[in-house]
N, C-alpha and C positions, 0 to 999 in steps of 0.2 A: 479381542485377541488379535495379536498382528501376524500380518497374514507369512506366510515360508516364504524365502527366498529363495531366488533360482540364480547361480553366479556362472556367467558365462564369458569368453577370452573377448570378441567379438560384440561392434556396438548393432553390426547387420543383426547378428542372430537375435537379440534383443527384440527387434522390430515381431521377425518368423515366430521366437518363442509364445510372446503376447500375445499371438493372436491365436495360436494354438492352445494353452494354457486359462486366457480369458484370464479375469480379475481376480481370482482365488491366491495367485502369487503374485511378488513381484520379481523384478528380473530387470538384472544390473550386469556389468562389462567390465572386466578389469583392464583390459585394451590392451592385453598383452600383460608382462611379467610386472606384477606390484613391487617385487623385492629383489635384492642384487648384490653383489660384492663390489663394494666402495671402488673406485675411480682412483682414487687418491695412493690406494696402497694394495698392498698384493692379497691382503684381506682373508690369509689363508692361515690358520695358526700351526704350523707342520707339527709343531713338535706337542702337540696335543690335538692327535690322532685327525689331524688334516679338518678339523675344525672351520666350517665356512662361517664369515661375518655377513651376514644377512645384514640389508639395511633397506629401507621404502627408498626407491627410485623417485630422486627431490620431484620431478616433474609429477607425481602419481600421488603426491600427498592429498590434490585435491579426490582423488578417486577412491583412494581408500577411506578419506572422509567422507564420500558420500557412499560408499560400501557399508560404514559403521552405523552411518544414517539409515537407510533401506535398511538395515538387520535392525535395531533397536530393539524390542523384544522378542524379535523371530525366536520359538522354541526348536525349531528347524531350519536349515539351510542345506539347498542342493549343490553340489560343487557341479557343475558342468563344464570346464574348459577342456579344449581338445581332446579326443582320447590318443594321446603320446604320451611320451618321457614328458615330455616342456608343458604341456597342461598337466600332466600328473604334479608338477612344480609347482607349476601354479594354483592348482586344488588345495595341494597340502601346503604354503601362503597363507595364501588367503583362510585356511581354515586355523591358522597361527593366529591371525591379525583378529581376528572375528571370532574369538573362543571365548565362550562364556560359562559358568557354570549352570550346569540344565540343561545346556544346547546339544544338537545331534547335527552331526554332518554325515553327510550323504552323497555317495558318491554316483555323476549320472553320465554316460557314455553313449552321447549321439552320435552314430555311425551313418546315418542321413537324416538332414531335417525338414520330416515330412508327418503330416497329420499322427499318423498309424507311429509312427517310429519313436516320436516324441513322445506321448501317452505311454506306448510299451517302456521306454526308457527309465520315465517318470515313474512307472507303478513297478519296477523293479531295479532298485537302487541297488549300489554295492558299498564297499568299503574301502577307504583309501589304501592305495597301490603300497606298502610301503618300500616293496623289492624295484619297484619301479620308480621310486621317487630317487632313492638311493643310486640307478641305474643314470637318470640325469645330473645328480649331483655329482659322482663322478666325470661324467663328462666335462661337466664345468668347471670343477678343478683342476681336472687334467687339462684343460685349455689355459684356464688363469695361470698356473702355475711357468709353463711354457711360454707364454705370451709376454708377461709381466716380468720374467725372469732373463728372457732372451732377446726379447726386443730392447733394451735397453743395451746391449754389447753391438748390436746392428746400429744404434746411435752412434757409440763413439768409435766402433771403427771403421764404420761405409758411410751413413747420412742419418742427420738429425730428421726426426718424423716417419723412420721407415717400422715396420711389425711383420713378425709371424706368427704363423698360425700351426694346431699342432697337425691338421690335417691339410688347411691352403698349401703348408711347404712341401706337403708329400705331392700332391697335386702340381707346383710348380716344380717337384724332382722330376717327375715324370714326363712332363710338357720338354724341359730341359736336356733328359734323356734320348727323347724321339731327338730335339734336333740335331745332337750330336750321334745320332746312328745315323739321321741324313747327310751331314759330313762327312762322313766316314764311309761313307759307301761308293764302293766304287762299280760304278755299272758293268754288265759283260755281254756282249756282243752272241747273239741269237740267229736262228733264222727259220722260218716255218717256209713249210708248202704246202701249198691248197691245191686241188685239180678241181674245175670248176666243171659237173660232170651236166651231163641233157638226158633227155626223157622226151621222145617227141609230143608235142602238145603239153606239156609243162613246162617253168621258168625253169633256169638251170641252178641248181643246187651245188654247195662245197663240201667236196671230203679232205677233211683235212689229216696229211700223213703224220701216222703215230708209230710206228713201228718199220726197221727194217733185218730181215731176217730171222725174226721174235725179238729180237730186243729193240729197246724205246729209241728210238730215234733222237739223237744230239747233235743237227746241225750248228758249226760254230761260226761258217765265218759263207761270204759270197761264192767260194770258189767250191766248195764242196754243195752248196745247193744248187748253184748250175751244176755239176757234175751230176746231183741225181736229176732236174729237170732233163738231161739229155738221154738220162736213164730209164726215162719215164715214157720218152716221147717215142710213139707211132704205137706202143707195145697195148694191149686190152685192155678192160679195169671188168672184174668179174665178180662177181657180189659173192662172197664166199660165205657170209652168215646173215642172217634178218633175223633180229626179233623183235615181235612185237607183245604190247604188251599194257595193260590197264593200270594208269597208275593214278591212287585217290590221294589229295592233299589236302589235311586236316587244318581247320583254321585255329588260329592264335589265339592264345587265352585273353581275358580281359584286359585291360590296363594295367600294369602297376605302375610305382610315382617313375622309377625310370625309364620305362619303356615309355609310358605317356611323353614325357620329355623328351625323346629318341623322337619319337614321331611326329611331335608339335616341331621341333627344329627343323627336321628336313621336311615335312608335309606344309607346314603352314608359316614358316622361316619365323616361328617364335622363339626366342632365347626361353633359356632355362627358368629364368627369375620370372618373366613375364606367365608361363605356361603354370607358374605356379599361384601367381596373381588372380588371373581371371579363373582358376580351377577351384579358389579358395571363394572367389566372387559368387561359382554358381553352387559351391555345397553351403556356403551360409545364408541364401533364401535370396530369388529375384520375383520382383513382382510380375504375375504371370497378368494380373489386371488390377485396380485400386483396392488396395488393401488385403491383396491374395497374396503376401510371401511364401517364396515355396524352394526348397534345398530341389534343383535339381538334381546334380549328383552325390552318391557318398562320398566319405571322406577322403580327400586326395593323398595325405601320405601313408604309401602301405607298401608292402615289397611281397603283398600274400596274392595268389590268383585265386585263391578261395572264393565262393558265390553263394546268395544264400537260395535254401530249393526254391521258396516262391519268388526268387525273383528268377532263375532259370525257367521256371514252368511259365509263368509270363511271358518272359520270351518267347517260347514255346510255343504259345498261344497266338502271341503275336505275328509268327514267322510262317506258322500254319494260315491264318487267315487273310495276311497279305500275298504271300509270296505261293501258297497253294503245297498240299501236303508232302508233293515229292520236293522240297525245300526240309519239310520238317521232319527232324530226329524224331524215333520213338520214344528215346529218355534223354531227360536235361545230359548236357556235356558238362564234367567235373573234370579240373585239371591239377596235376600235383605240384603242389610244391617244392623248392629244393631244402634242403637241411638246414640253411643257417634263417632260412627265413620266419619271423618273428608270428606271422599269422594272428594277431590283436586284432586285425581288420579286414575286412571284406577285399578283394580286389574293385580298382576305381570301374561304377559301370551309374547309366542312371537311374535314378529313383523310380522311373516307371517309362518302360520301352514306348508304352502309349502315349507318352507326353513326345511328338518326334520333334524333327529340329522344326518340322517344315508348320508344326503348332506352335510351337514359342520363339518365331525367327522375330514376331514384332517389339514382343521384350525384353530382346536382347541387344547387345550391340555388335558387331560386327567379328570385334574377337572374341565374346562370348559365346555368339552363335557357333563360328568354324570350331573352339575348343569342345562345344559340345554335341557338337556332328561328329568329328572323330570319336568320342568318348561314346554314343550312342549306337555309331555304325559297329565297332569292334568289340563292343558286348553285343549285340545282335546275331553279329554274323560269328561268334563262337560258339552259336546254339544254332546251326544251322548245317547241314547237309554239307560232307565235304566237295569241293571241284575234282573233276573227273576229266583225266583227260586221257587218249590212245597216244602210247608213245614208240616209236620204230626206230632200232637203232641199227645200221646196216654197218657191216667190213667188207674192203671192197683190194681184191688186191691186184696187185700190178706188177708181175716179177716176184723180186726179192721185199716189195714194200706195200706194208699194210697201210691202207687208210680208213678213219673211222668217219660215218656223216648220221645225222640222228637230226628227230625233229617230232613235236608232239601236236595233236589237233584236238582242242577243248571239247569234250564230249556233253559235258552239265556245268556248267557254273558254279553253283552251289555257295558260298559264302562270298564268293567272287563278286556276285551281280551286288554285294553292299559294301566290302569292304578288300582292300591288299593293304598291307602293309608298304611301308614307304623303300625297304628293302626290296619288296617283289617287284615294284614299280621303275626301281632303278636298274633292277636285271636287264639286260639282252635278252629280246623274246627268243624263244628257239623258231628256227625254220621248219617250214612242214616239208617231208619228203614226196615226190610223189609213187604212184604206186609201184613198185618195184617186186622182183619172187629171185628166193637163192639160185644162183650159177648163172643168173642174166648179165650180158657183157653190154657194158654202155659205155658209148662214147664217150670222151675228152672233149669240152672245146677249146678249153686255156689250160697251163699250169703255172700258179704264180708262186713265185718265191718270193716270200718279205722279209727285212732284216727287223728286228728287234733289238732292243736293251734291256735288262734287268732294270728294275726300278725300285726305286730306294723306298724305305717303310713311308706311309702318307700321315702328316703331319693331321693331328689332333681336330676336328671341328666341334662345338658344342656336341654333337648327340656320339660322336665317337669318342669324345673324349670320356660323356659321362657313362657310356659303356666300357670304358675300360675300368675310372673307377668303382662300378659296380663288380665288374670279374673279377678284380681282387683286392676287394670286401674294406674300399678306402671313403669310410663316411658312412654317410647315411643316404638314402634315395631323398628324403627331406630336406639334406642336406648339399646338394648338390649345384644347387641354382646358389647360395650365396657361396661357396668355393670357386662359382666359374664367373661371379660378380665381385670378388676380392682380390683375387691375384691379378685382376684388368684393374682394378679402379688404384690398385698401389703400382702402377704400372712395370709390375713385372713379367707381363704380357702383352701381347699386342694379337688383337683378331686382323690381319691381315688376309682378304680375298677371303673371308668365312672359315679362316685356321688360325690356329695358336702359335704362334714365335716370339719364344723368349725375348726380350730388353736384354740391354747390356748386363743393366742394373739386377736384372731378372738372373740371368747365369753367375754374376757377383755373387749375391746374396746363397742362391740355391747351393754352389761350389761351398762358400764359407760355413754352410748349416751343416752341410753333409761330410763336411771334415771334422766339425767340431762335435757335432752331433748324430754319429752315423747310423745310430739305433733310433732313434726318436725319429727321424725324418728315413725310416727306412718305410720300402711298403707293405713288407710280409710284417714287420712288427706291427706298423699301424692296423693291419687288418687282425691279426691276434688280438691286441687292444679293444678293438670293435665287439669282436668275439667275447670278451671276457666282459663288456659290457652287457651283453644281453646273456651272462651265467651272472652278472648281479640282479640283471632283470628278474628271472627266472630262478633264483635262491642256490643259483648252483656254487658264488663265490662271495664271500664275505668281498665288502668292499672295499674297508682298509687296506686286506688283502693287496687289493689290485692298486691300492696307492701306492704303498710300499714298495711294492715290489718295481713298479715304475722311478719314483723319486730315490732309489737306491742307486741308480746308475746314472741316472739326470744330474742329480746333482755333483756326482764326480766332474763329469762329462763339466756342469756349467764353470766349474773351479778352474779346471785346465782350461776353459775357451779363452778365460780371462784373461791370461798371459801368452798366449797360443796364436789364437785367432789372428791371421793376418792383419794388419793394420792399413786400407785402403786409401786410408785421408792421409796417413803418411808416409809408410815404406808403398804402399801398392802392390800390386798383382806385379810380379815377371811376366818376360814375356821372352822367346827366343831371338829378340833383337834388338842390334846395339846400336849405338847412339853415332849418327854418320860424322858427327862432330865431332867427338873426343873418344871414342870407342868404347864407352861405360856399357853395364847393361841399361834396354829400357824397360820400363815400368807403365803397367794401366794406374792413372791414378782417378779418382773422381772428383772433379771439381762441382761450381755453382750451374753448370754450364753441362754437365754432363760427364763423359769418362775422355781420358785424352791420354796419349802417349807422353810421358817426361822422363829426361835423362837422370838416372840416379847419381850423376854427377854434380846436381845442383847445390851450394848454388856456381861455382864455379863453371859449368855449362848450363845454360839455359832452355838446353834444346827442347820442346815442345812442340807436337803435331794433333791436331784432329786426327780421327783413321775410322775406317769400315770396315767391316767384314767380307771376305770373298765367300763363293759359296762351299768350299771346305770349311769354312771357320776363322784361316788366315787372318791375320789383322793386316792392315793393307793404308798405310802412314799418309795423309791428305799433303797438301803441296801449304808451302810456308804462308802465313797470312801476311802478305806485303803491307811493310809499315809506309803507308804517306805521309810525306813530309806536308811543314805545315809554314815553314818561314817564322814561326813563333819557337819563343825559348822561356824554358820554364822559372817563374817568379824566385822559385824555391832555390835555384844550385845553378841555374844558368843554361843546362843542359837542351839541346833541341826537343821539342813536342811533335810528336808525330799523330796520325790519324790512325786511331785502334777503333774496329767494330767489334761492340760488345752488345750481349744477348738484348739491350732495350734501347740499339742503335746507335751510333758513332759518336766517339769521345777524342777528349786529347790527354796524350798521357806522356808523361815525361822518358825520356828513355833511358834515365839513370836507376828504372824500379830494378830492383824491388829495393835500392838504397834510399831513392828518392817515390815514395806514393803520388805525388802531385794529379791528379787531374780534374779536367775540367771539362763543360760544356763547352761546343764550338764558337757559342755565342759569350764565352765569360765566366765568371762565378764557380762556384762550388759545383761538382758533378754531382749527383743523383744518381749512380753507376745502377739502380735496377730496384725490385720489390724484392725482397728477402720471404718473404710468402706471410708475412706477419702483420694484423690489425695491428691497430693504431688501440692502443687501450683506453687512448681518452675516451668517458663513456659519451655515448651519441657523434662520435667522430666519423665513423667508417673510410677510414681513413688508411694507407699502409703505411710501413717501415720501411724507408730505401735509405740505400749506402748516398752517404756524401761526405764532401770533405771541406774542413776548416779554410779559413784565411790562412792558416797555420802548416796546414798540408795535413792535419791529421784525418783520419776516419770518423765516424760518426754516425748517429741512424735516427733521423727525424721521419717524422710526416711530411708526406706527400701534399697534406694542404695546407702545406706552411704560404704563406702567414697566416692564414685561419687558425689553424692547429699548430703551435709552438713546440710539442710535443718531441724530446730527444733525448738520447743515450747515449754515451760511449761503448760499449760494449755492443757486440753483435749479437741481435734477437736471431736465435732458430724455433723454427714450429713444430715443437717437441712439446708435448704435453706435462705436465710437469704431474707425478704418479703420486705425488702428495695434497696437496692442494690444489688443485686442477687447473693453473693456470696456462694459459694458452699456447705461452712460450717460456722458452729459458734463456738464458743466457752464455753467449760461449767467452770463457775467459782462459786468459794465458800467462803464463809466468814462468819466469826461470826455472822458479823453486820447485811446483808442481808440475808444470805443464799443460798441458789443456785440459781443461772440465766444463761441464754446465753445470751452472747453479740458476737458482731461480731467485724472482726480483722482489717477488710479495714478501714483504715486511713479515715479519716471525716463521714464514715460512724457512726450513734452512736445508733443503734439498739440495743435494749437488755429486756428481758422479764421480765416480774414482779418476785420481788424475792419470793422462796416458803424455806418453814423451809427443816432445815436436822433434820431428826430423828433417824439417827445414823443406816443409810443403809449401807449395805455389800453387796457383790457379794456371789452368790450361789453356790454352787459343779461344779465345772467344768472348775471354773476360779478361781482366786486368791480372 
């Protein structure tokens, strides 16, 4: 009889399962998702109820061959991948692929893989998710649909190769948002006053003024705070109220996936993608010694703070015999969760308090270890006695003006002695007072007046960023780390000094989505979205449902972008300035080269400037690129050649362009003007595609190892994926009749984009 199968996402877990399991099963890895919606095409059939085309992922053909293999006559098979949406996908898959008749699938939900856990999992199977399968396949649609649909209008009218996303763009509105409220802000001038008071035999202490005459104190400018320093001076300071008083502060529930992330950023300077890496490293089993696989902790994606009792009473135990009973709670600490959260999962804590870091520091690695000391110390210290500390807060007055000075001294530690948070850590400790009693007058030694500015909102870092999209409800906490790794790697981001500011290309794109698309890239609709995804989780909304009702207004919305949407490769962005040469308006336009100021006057004015940004936002026009002369005169029309720097170093160019293209190397021959970002297709060439130009003066796009590689085109390759037959690139072509389109080059293939006008676009400073 052949033995059950055990299918799990993961080739680690493999390793963990088998050695818990023993030889009774086998146990195989689909390494992530077996099946997918074609590449090639939008793969969604709308008009027969949003219909996904499922197809095996070409690279996974060998795995689901040996998936079919390992099952052969299994009469049973476990489904174990992830317990999410995306292993629930994957479950129900693979139990498509693998269906037989007489077979039973079974569904298994490892929530930590450890001895005890795996056994219980295994001896009490369930049944596939089907509200939950549903729940990701919406998601995926809604993203295909979006992506497939919209990215291709971001080709022809900003850049060939650029994509969005249905949640990255909401993500980059927001990034986009904060910078333009930093623009726009304009600072307002403050002023605080401190009396720096004494105690004899104590360090001298600050009250700082809050109040004059009962109301709150509004210094605005220097001259009214000297006015009260002089108001201040020689007169008493009388302590007119103390109170003191016991304040207990209760520690922080366990991890969830985005708090964990919040803390690995600023505690241990790990990005989002990485904290999720090595978190996935320790719940799918490290070897504790040869041949000991063991799930340190549960599962990393969860948004629940839920706990199970025995592993609270563990703690418990644990916190009691280390740290001594006035540490330890009489009953385990349970914390609540908020409303929309999904609760499928435990909150992240580890499989067993008694494994500490300072036991498995030897098999670990170094960012193994640090992820799982934070993950260890903050389930620990959530089952432990709160900090306790005496806090005094004294009014102290002087005249007409109240000042307030406070300060607390730590009584017990209590969760403290194992774990703060990275916010407590960043606080200003408070000052301790010293002993003070009501209606005691004490000395002045200073009074300092400070001026201040308002300060404009602080720009985005990993772990605030992903707390905002958490607060309103944009993603998933799973989803988090590849949103803050997509909108950097299509560079419509830049982490600058550990904060997020928009690209050019970034504010481009974001402005054009959110004109054309102002519901879809809003973020209250994307978090209703979210919302309506886990009421299909939870049976509370048919799914279609939630298609429809989306693709009813999308699709209006994609009709009008079509003829709507600004057009940046040719008319450009406006801008509020005019051309110092013929007084046209100017225009952002995007070239090969980046974004550049050009006169809409072209081609009859030329004018073109590089430009930057001031810190309002301002565009701010760079100084002319000075043409060097060269004593050479162009083959082609006679015209003098001058010296143009362009993006892959100095050329010669005729300066009758754009009537005359002519250029060349300094040294002679055909230019090579740069890489167009495109392989060379000859197979085994690895080779690129760069511009150069004829005996003739034309254009043209060879390999780079020529003569090795003879390899050439007329037409210009862009690195735009071609949505039919996947080829690498397309081709940009132009004509009177149509205007510009890409089409693609593969023989039967006959892919090509709707044609858009030429409006007698140029390339900007920098490039020819």
């Amino acid at each position: 009889m052949s033995k059950p199968l055990v299918v799990v996402e993961s080739p680690t877990k493999v390793r963990t399962l088998k050695k818990y399991l023993g030889k009774q099963y086998n146990v195989e890895a689909t390494v992530g998702h077996i099946v997918d919606l074609p590449q090639r095409e939008l793969g969604i059939d709308i008009e027969n109820h949003f219909k996904p085309d499922y197809q095996i992922i070409p690279a996974k053909k060998k795995v689901v061959a040996a998936l079919k293999k390992a099952a052969e006559d299994a009469d049973e098979i476990f489904l174990a991948p992830d317990p999410d949406r995306e292993g629930e996908a994957i479950a129900w898959h693979t139990a498509k692929i693998l269906a037989k008749k007489g077979r039973a699938f079974h569904r298994v939900l490892f929530h930590e893989l450890t001895e005890n856990a795996i056994k219980k999992a295994m001896a009490n199977p369930v049944t596939l998710d089907e509200a939950k399968y549903n729940a990701q396949q919406v998601r995926r649609i809604l993203d295909r649909l979006v992506g497939y649909q919209v990215s291709p209008l971001l080709w022809r009218k900003v850049k060939g190769g650029l994509s969005t996303g249905r949640v990255q763009s909401v993500a980059l509105r927001v990034i986009c948002e904060r910078e333009r409220a930093i623009q726009a802000f304009i600072p307002e001038e403050y002023w605080s006053v401190t009396s720096w008071m004494e105690k004899e035999g104590y360090p001298v202490f600050p009250a700082r003024l809050v109040r004059k005459d009962g109301e709150k104190a509004a210094i605005k400018n220097q001259e009214e705070a000297e006015a009260i320093v002089r108001e201040l001076s020689g007169n008493p300071y009388t302590v007119s109220k103390l109170v003191k008083k016991t304040v207990r502060k209760n520690p922080l529930p366990p991890f969830t996936t985005s708090k964990l992330q919040q803390d690995a950023i600023r505690k241990l300077r790990m990005t989002a993608k990485k904290t999720m890496s090595v978190a996935q490293q320790l719940y799918e089993g490290v070897e504790l010694g040869p041949g000991e696989p063991v799930g340190l902790i549960t599962y990393m994606r969860t948004d629940s703070t839920r706990i199970a009792e025995e592993a609270a009473q563990e703690a418990l135990d644990y916190v009691g015999k280390v740290f001594g009973p006035e540490y330890r709670p009489d009953k385990p600490r349970y914390f609540s969760n908020t409303k929309k959260v999904q609760d499928a999962h435990e909150a992240i804590r580890p499989t067993s308090v008694f494994r500490t870091p300072g036991q498995v520091e030897a098999a670990l690695s170094a960012d193994q270890l640090a992820l799982y000391r934070l993950i260890w110390q903050r389930f620990v210290a959530s089952q432990m006695e709160p900090a306790v500390f005496d806090q005094t807060s004294a009014t102290l007055l002087n005249g007409a003006y109240s000042f307030s000075a406070s300060g607390s001294v730590m009584k017990f530690p209590g969760f403290t002695a194992v774990y703060q948070s990275a916010e407590d850590l960043e606080k200003k400790q408070e000052e301790t007072l010293p002993p003070i009693e009501e209606k005691e007058t004490l000395p002045c030694k200073k009074v300092e007046p400070k001026q201040h500015f308002t300060q404009p909102p602080p720009r985005f870092g990993e772990a605030s960023l992903v707390k905002e999209l958490e607060e309103n409800g944009i993603g998933r906490p799973s989803t988090y780390a590849a949103i803050l790794s997509t909108i950097r790697d299509k560079e419509y981001v830049g982490l600058v000094k550990g904060y997020f500011r928009p690209s050019e290309l970034g504010f481009i794109v974001c402005d054009l989505l959110v004109a054309s698309f102002e519901q879809v890239f809003d973020v209250a609709f994307t978090a209703r979205m979210e919302d309506n995804l886990d009421r299909v989780e939870t049976s509370q909304e048919e799914a279609e449902n939630v298609l429809l009702a989306f693709y009813g207004s999308f699709r209006k919305d994609l009709e009008d972008a079509g003829g709507k949407m600004v057009n940046v490769k040719g008319v450009g962005i406006p801008t509020p300035l005019t051309c110092p040469e013929c007084g046209s308006p100017v225009h952002v336009k995007l070239g090969k080269n980046g974004t550049f100021l050009a006169c809409t006057g072209y081609p009859k004015c030329k004018y073109t400037r590089n430009y930057t940004r001031g810190e309002k936002g301002e565009i701010i026009p760079g100084e002319a690129q000075p043409l060097e002369p060269t004593g050479e005169v162009c083959e082609k029309c006679g015209r003098p050649m001058v010296l143009r720097q362009g993006k892959y170093g100095p050329f010669l160019s005729c300066t009758g362009y754009p009537e005359c293209k002519n250029a060349r190397n300094q040294g002679g021959g055909s230019a090579a003007k740069g890489g167009t970002g495109v392989r060379c297709p000859e197979k085994d060439c690895g080779g690129e595609l760069v511009e150069k130009t004829s005996r003739r003066g034309k254009a043209f796009y060879g390999c780079n190892r020529y003569p090795d590689c003879k390899y050439a085109i007329w037409d210009k390759p862009v690195p735009m994926e071609c949505p039919q037959c996947k080829a690498p690139f397309l081709m940009e072509k132009v004509s009177r009749q149509k205007g510009r389109y890409y089409a693609c080059l593969t023989p039967g293939c006959r892919y090509q984009t709707e044609p858009e006008p030429v409006t007698g676009e140029k390339e900007g400073p920098g490039g020819e």
